[in-house]
C-alpha positions, -999 to +999 in steps of 0.1 A: -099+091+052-129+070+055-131+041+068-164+015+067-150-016+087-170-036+063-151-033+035-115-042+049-085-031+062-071+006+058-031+012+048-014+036+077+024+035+064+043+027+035+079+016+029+099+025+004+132+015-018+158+026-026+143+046-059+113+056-035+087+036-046+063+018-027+073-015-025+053-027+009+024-014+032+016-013+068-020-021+074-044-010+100-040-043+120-002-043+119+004-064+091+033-058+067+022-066+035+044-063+003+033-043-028+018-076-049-001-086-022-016-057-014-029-055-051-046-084-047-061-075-015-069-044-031-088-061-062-109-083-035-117-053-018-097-066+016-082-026+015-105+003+013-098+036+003-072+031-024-081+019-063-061-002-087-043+014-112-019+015-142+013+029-147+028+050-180+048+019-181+017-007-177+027-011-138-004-019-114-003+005-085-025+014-055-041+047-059-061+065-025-096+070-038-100+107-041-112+128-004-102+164-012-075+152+020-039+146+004-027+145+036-045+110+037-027+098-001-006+070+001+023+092-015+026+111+018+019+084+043+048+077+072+075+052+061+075+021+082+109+003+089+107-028+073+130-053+092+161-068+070+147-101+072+112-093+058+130-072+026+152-103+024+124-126+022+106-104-006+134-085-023+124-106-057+088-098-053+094-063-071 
């Protein structure tokens, strides 16, 4: 993916629940940030390489910005392990 420092931070793992959606990401600087957050970032342009977008059902997503590298799209980044705690903490932020 490419990465210009100047525009922010890039997203290196996702986590997941228990449907498999993205519901927090692991950014390049080791911050765990969950989903809503990381839409904001996103719209302030604190994440590069990934979009904001809607949903069939009106739900704002991040999308990677197209590369020709889908090794690189967000769908087939690593899971992280998200401590209890931490999905504790945010489990009402879905």
């Amino acid at each position: 993916m490419y990465y210009d420092p100047t525009l922010g931070h890039i997203i290196e793992s996702v986590s997941r629940d228990e449907k498999g959606e993205i519901n927090a990401y692991k950014l390049d600087n080791g911050e765990i940030v969950p989903k809503e957050q990381a839409l904001l970032m996103a719209k302030q342009g604190a994440i590069s390489g990934v979009s904001v977008a809607i949903s069939k059902n009106g739900e704002e997503f991040l999308r990677s910005l197209p590369d020709n590298d889908a090794n690189n799209n967000l769908e087939n980044l690593p899971n992280i392990e998200v401590q209890e705690s931490w999905k504790a903490r945010n489990s009402n932020h879905r």
